[in-house]
C-alpha positions, 0 to 999 in steps of 0.5 A: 500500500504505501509502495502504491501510495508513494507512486501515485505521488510522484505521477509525472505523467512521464509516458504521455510527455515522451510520445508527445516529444517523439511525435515531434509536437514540441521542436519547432520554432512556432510552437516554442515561441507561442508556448514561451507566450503563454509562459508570459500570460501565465505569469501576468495571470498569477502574478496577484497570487505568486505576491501573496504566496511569496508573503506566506512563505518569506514574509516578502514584500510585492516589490521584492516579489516583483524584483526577484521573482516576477520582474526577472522570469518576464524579462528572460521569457521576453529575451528568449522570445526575441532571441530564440530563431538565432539560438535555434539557427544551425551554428556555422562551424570551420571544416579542416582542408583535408574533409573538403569539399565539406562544410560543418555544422552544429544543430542544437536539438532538445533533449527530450523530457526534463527535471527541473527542482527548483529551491525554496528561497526565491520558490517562483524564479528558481522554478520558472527560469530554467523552464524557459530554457527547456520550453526554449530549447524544445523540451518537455517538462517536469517541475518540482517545487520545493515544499518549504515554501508550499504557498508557492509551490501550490499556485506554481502547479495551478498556474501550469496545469491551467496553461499547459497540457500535462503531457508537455508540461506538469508539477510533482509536489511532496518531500524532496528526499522522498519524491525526487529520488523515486523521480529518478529511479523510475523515470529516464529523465534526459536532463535534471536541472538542480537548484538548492544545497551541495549536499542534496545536489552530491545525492542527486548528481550520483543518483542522475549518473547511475543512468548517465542523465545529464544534469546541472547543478545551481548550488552555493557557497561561502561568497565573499564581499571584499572591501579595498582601501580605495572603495567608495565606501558609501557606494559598497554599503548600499549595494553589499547591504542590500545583497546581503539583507534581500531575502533575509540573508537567504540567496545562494549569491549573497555576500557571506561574510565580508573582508575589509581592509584594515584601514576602512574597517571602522568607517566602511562599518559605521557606514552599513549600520547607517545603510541598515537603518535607511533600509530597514529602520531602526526595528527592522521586525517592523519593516515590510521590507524585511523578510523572516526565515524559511521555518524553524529549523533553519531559524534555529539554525542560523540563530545558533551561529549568534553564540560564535562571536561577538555581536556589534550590531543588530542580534535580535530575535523572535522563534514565533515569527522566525525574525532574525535582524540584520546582523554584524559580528567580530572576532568569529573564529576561522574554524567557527560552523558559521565559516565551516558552512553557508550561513544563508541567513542575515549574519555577517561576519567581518573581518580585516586584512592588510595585504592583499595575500590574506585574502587568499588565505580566507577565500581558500578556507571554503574555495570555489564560491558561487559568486565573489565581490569586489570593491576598489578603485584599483584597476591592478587589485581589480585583477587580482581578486579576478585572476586569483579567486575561483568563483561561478560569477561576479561584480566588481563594486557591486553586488548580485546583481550580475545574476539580472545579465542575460548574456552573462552565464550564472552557474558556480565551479566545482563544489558551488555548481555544474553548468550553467543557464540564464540567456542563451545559456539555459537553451544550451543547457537543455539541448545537445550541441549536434555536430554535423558535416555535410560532403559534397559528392563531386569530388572524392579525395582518392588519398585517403582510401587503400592500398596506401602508398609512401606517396599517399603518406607524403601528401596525406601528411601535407594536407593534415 
């Protein structure tokens, strides 16, 4: 009974979705703009709802909603309609002298029915952005929400199943380690696309291998925010406050901690505290702007990491409306669990540097974040950080908002992700680049059939 139970969950309606895919229904140009369309109207039809939903789960505010969640799923639908008839256009390729008369060619195909499981901490974006890339790249879909934030989760499943067929598109709800790893092991997904911790990610990616499905991984990390002695130090504090804060602290490419130079540490600080209560007021638990934390055991969680040094600012905290206020703390140990571990919350742990080697020392402690920032004047500390720290992506005196460029790829390295989408991108990640080389037939080079001869060695190795 609960083996029957368990199945009739994880209903994925796989078997209609791959007839409708090999009768060919979802490849062509016409049919992947207009159902990009009706993703657009979809979006514009729930937007009332996918405001309120983010309220229940995140306490978010509709202009939040709207900035990181509806506003950039518009603006990608809108830039992958525009684009999609060159993304689909067979890419021109060079063809060596030797395989002439040829020319070269790659197509770049769907791959067939996808995965996407998205996150909880922005739960409409991280769902719907890659879904544009498989709409894009001609695929059919499987979506699964993440049931942490099971408002949104819900009105994501309404709004698809009232636009699209089941067959070519449809949600999976339930608890992620139960509902995914049964997913995987009775279906042959073509492409996972993965949003959420390097953990679950690691599972995923060992499970999606037995089958040698191909996936993607958007996972996380500890980003740092670095300070320069020659920063406009208003200017960081504006733009590191607000990618810290978004959210409640909960974003995968949030500055984790921060490293100041040694010189503008007091003023860069007095500066974010003053950002702080701009933003959020003196009692940020006040603010509609200020989220709260996803449920209990993160809360718990985060407020733990309280007790790991000491606090300048900030601290404050309620379990039954899961607040947390925007936090700055000193003299955090290096081998702290906040330093060990994505903190993912509104802690900020701050630290100093004099040379520009010690920031080397810091980032390799958790090596190959997500995202890396930087703040300077200096054109030669500029390329340092650029060419000495491994990161996915990131800004140079500014914050986050990198992840808003189209044509920028957003994915992580080594244990911050795999792949990467967003743009031209994410139709990449759901297609398989085809090569194709077409010969012509009036004329056959003789050199390369046998019997060989040194003669035809000697013009072989010309032509080679």
């Amino acid at each position: 009974m609960e083996t029957m139970q368990a199945a009739g969950t994880v209903n994925a309606h796989f078997a209609e979705k791959q007839q409708f895919f090999d009768h060919g229904h979802s490849r062509s140009y016409g049919f992947r703009l207009a159902q990009l369309k009706i993703l657009k109207k979809a979006v514009d039809t729930y937007e009332d709802q996918i405001c309120e939903a983010t309220k229940t789960d995140l306490n978010k505010s509709s202009t939040e909603t709207f900035m990181t969640e509806i506003g950039v799923v518009k603006s990608e639908i809108e830039h992958a309609m525009s684009n999609l008839r060159e993304w689909m256009r067979p890419e021109q390729r060079p063809t060596p002298l030797s395989l002439h008369p040829s020319s070269s060619r790659i197509v770049y195909e769907p791959k067939g029915v996808v995965l996407i499981i998205g996150s909880f901490n922005f739960p409409f974006q991280l769902n719907i952005m890659p879904l544009i890339g498989a709409i894009a790249a001609g695929n059919c879909a499987v979506v699964k929400p993440s049931e942490l934030a099971p408002a949104t989760a819900k009105v994501i499943e309404r709004m698809l199943s009232d636009f699209f067929a089941v067959s070519y598109i449809s949600t999976v709800q339930g608890e992620g380690h139960k509902v995914v790893p049964e997913l995987l092991e009775s279906h042959d997904f073509h492409h996972v696309f993965f949003t959420g911790s390097p953990a679950v990610g690691s599972s995923i990616a060992v499970q999606a291998s037995r089958k040698l499905i191909p996936f993607t991984l958007e996972l996380g990390g500890k980003s740092p925010g670095i300070v320069d002695a020659s920063a406009k130090l208003k200017v960081a504090a504006k733009r590191l406050v607000l990618a810290k804060f978004l959210n409640a602290g909960q974003t995968c490419v949030a500055p984790d901690y921060l490293l100041v130079h040694e010189s503008v540490k007091e003023a860069f600080v007095k500066e974010v505290m003053s950002t702080l209560k701009k933003f959020y007021g003196k009692d940020p638990a006040s603010s509609k702007d200020y989220g709260r934390i996803i449920n209990v055991r993160h809360f718990e969680r985060i407020k733990a990491y309280l007790d790991e040094g000491r606090i300048i600012h900030g601290g404050q905290y309620d379990a039954d409306t899961r607040y947390i206020a925007p936090t700055l703390m000193e003299d955090v140990p290096r081998d702290a669990s906040m330093m060990r571990e994505e903190i993912f919350g509104p802690i900020w742990p701050i630290f100093t540097w004099k040379e520009r080697e010690e920031i080397l020392e810091y980032t390799r402690l958790n090596r190959y974040p997500l995202a890396c920032y930087i703040f300077t004047s200096s054109k030669a500390m500029e390329k340092y950080i650029v060419d000495s720290v491994e990161f996915g992506g990131g800004c140079i005196n500014n914050a986050l908002l990198h992840v808003g460029n189209h044509d920028l790829p957003f994915g992580g390295v080594q244990s911050s992700g795999q792949g990467n989408y967003h743009g031209w991108h994410s139709f990449a990640a759901f297609s398989h680049a085809k090569g194709v080389m077409k010969t012509a037939t009036w004329f056959d080079i003789w050199l390369k059939y046998p019997p060989f001869s040194k003669f035809k060695l000697s013009w072989l190795k010309r032509l080679m």
